[in-house]
C-alpha distance (Angstrom), angle and dihedral (degrees) to the residues before:
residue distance angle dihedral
X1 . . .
X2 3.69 . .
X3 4.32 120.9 .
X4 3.57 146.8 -179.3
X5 3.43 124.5 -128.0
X6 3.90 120.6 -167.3
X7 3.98 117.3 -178.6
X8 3.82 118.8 174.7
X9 3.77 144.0 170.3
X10 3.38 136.7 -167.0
X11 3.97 135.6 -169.9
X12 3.28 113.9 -63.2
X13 3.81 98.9 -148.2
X14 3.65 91.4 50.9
X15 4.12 136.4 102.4
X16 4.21 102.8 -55.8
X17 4.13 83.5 -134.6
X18 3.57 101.3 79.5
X19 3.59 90.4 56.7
X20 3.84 87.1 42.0
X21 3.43 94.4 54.5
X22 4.08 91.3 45.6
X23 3.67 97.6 50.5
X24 3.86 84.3 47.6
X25 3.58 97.8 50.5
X26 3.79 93.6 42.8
X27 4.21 88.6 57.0
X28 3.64 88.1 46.8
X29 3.48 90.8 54.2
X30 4.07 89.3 51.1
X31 3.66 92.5 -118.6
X32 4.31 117.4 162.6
X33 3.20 119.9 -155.5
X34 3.26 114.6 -153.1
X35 3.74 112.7 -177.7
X36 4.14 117.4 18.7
X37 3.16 116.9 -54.4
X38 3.41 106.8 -17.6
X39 3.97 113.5 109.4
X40 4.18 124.8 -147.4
X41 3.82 125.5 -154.9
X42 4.21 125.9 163.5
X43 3.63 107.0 -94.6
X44 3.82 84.6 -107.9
X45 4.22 113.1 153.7
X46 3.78 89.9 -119.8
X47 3.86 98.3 46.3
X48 4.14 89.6 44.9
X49 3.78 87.5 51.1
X50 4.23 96.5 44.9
X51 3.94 85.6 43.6
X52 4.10 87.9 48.8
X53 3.99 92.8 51.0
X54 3.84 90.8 44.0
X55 4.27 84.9 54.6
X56 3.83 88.1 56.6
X57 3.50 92.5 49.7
X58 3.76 95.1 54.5
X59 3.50 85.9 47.4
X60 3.36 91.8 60.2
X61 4.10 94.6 52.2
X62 3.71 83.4 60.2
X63 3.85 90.3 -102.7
X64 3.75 128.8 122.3
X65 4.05 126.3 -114.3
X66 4.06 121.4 -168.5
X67 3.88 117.5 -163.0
X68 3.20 128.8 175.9
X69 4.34 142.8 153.5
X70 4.01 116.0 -116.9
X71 3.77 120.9 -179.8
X72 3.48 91.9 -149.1
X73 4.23 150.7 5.1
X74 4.00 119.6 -121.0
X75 4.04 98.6 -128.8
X76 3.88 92.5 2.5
X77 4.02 111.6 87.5
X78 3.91 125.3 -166.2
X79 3.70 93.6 -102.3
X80 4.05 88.0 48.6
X81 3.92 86.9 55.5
X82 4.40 99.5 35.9
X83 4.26 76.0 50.9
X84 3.83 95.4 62.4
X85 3.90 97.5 44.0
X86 3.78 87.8 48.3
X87 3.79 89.9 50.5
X88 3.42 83.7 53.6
X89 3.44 98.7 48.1
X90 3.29 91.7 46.1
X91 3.83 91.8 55.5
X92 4.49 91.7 59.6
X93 3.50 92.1 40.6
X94 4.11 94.6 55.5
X95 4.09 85.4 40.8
X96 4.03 78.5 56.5
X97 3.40 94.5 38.2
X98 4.13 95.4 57.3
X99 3.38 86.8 45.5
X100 3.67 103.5 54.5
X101 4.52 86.2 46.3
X102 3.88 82.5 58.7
X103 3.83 93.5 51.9
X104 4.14 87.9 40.9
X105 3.82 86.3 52.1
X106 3.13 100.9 50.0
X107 4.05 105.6 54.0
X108 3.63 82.9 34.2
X109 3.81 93.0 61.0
X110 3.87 93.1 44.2
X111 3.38 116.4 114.5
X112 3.54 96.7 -165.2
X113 3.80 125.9 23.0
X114 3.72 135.8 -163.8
X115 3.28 138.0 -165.5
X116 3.99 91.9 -108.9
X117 4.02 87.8 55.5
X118 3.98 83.5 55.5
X119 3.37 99.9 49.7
X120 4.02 91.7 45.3
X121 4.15 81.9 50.3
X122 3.46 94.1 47.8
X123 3.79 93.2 52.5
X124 3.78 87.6 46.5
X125 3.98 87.7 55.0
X126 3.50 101.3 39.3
X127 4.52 89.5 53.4
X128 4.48 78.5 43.5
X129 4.66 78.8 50.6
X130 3.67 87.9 53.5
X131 4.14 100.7 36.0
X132 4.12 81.6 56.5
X133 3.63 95.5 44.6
X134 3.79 91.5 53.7
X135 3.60 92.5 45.2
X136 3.84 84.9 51.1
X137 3.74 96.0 57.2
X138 3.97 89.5 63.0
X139 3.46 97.4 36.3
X140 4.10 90.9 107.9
X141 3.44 93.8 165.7
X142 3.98 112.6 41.0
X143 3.98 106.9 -106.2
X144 3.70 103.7 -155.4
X145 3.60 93.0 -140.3
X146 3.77 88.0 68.9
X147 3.39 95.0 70.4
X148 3.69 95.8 46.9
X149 3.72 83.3 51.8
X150 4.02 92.3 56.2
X151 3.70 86.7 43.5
X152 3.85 94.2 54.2
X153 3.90 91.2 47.4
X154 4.19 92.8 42.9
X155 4.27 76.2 52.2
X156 3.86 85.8 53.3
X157 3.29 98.8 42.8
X158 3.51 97.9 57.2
X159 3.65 94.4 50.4
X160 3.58 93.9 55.1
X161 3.96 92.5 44.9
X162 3.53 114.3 115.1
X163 3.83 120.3 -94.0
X164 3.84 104.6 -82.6
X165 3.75 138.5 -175.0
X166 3.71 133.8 -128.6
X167 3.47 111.0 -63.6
X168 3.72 112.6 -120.5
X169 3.96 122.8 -108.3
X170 3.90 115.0 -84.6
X171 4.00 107.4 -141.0
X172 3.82 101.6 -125.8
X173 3.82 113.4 -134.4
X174 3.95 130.1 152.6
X175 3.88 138.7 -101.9
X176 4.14 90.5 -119.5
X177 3.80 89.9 56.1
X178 3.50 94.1 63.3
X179 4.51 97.8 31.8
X180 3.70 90.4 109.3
X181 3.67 111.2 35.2
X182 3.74 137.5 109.4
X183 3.35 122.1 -113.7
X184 4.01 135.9 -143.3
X185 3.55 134.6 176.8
X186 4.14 130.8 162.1
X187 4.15 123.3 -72.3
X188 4.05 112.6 -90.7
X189 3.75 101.0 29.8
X190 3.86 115.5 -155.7
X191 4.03 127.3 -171.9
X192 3.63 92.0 -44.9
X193 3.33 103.4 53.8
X194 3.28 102.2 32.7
X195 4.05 91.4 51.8
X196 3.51 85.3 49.6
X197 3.98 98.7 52.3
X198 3.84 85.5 50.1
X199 3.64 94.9 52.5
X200 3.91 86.1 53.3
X201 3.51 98.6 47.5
X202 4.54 91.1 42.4
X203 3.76 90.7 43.8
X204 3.18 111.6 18.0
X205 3.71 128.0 33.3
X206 4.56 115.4 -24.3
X207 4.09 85.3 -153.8
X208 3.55 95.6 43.0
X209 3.94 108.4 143.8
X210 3.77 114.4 -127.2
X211 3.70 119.5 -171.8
X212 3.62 120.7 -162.4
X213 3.68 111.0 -140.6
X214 3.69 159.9 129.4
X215 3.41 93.8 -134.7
X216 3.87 118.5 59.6
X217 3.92 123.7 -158.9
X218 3.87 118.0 -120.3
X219 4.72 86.5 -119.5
X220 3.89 84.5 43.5
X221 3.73 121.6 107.5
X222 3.86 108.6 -136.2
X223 3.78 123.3 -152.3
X224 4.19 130.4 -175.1
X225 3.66 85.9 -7.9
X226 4.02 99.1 115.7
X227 3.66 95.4 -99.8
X228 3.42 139.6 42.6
X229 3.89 140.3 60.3
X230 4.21 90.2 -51.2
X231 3.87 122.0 43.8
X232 3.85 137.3 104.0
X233 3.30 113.4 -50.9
X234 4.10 122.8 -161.7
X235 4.50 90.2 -54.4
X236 3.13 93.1 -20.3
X237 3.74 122.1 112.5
X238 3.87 126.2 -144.9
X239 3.75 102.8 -109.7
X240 4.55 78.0 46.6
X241 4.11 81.2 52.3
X242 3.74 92.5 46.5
X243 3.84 93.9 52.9
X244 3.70 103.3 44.7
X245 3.59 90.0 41.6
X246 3.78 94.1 61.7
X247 4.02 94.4 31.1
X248 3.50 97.0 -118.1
X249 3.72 103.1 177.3
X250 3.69 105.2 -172.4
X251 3.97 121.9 143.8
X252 4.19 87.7 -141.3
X253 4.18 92.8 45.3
X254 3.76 83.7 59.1
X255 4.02 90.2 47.2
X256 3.70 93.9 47.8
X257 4.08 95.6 45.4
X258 3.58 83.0 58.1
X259 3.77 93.0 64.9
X260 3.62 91.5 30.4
X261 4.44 89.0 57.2
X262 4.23 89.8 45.0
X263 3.95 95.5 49.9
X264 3.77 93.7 43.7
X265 3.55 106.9 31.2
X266 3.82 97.4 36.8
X267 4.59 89.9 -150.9
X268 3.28 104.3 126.9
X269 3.92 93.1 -129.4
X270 4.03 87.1 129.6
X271 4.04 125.6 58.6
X272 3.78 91.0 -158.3
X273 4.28 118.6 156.8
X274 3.47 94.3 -157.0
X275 3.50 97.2 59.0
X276 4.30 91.6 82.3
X277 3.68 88.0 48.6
X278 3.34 106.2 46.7
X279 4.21 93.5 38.9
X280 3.92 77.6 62.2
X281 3.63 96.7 59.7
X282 3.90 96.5 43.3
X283 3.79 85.6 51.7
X284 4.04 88.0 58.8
X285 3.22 89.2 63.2
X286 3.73 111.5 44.2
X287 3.97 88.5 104.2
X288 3.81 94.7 62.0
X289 3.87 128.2 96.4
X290 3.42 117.0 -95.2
X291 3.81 100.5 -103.1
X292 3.86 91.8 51.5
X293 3.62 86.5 52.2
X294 3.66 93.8 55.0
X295 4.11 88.7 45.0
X296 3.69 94.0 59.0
X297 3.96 91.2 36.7
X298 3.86 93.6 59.9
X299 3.67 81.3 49.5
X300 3.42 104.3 51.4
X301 3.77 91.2 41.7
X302 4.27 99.4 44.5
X303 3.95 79.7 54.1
X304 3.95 92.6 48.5
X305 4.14 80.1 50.4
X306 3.77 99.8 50.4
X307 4.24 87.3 45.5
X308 3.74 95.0 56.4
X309 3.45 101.0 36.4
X310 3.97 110.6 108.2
X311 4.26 87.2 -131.6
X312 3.50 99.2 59.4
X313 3.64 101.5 85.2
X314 3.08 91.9 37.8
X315 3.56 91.0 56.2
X316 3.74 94.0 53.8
X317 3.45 95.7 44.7
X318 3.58 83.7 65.9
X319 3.68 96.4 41.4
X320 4.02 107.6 94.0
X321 3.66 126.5 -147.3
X322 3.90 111.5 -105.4
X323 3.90 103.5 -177.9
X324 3.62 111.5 108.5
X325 3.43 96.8 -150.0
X326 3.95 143.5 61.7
X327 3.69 110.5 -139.7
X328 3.78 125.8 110.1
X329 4.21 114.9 -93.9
């Protein structure tokens, strides 16, 4: 299995927060190091590239930085390496993990709640959301304990949601009954419809037409437009609609309607980090026509697929790095 190795020094009788900021950076980065001082990361494209930017900054403290790619360790095997980032992994999630059994204690041992206590233990779960996202993102190797982790906090989070009702009944139809059809939604689509046009063109049809208008056509298909076979439906968002209707069982659908729900809905039934971020980025782009929108929208959401979906990692992990060099793009 291929690595990187980065080893770097830097003057000893110089400022302490160079070396701060390295030794940070490198634990950020979920780097082990296994012997001294020499640092180990999967020779993944976006660990080569943090590890190449990190070089240039010691560099520039006057220090000197070595990286390079091995394909293997004499008297160090793969499963000796994937060990150590797992204990380490394992060591943030169970920091996590403590954390989040405090927070379930403590609304579980209130007698009397308010909706002040929620909102304090719905900020404390949504920094916990984050914590195991970033713990995520340098989990190379799949602890297990992460997903217990995410299944504690899902637990959580569903405790804390507010009170809700019976979800209304999603008319089941297929993806073939819909293959052909037009499509029309209203002008200056937001999350909704813009998750909603990128489920149509990933699962249903990538030519689809999809008209955006006021005025729908008797043969056109009309989605989050108030009537129709696709809009809101009880709390239930469209793109939610859209998904149960055509039984799309996908762990990263059910991530992303999450998001979807929070941005458009505003209830707080979801603790998701994204949402802040992304809301941003849909903001920047409330000036452009409606067919740009849609561009970057089935952008921004076939990216949000490929992050949540359980292969991805995997998928990089098996990806290897085919620049021959080590300098920063």
């Amino acid at each position: 299995m291929p690595w990187v190795v980065f080893s770097y020094s830097l003057p000893s009788g110089g400022r302490s927060s160079p070396r701060v900021a390295a030794w940070r950076r490198l634990r950020a980065l979920g780097a082990v190091s296994p012997k001294g001082s020499v640092h180990v990361l999967p020779a993944r494209e976006e660990c080569v590239e943090a590890l190449q930017w990190l070089a240039q900054e010691v560099e520039q403290a006057k220090g000197e930085a070595l990286l390079m790619r091995v394909e293997r360790f004499e008297g160090l095997s793969d499963a000796q390496l994937i060990a150590l980032f797992q204990e380490a992994r394992n060591a943030d999630y169970a920091a996590l993990n403590e954390r989040a059994a405090d927070l379930e204690k403590s609304f579980a041992s209130s007698r009397k709640r308010d909706l002040r206590d929620d909102a304090q233990w719905r900020d404390v779960l949504a920094r916990l959301r984050r914590e195991h996202g970033e713990i995520a993102r340098i989990d190379f190797f799949n602890s297990p304990l992460g997903a217990q982790v995410a299944a504690r906090l899902a637990r959580i989070e569903e405790a804390l949601a507010p009170a809700r009702g019976e979800e209304a009944p999603v008319a089941h139809t297929t993806l073939s009954a819909y293959r052909n059809k037009q499509w029309v939604t209203r002008p200056s689509p937001h999350v909704d419809r813009l998750a909603c046009a990128w489920l149509i063109r990933r699962f249903i049809n990538p030519r689809a037409v999809i008209r955006y208008s006021t005025a729908p056509q008797l043969d056109e298909a009309a989605f989050d437009m108030g009537r129709g076979p696709f809009s809101h439906q009880g709390n239930l968002c469209t793109f939610e609609v859209m998904v149960k209707a055509f039984g799309l069982h996908d762990p990263a659908l059910a991530a992303m309607a999450e998001i979807v729900h929070e941005i458009d809905l505003r209830d707080d039934r979801y603790a998701r980090p994204e949402v802040p971020g992304i809301e941003a980025v849909l903001r920047g782009w409330m000036s452009r026509a409606d067919a740009d929108r849609e561009v970057h929208g089935i952008a921004l959401f076939e990216g949000l697929h490929a992050a949540f979906s359980p292969t991805t990692s995997q998928a990089r992990g098996r990806r290897r790095q085919k620049r021959s060099g080590f300098r920063p793009k």
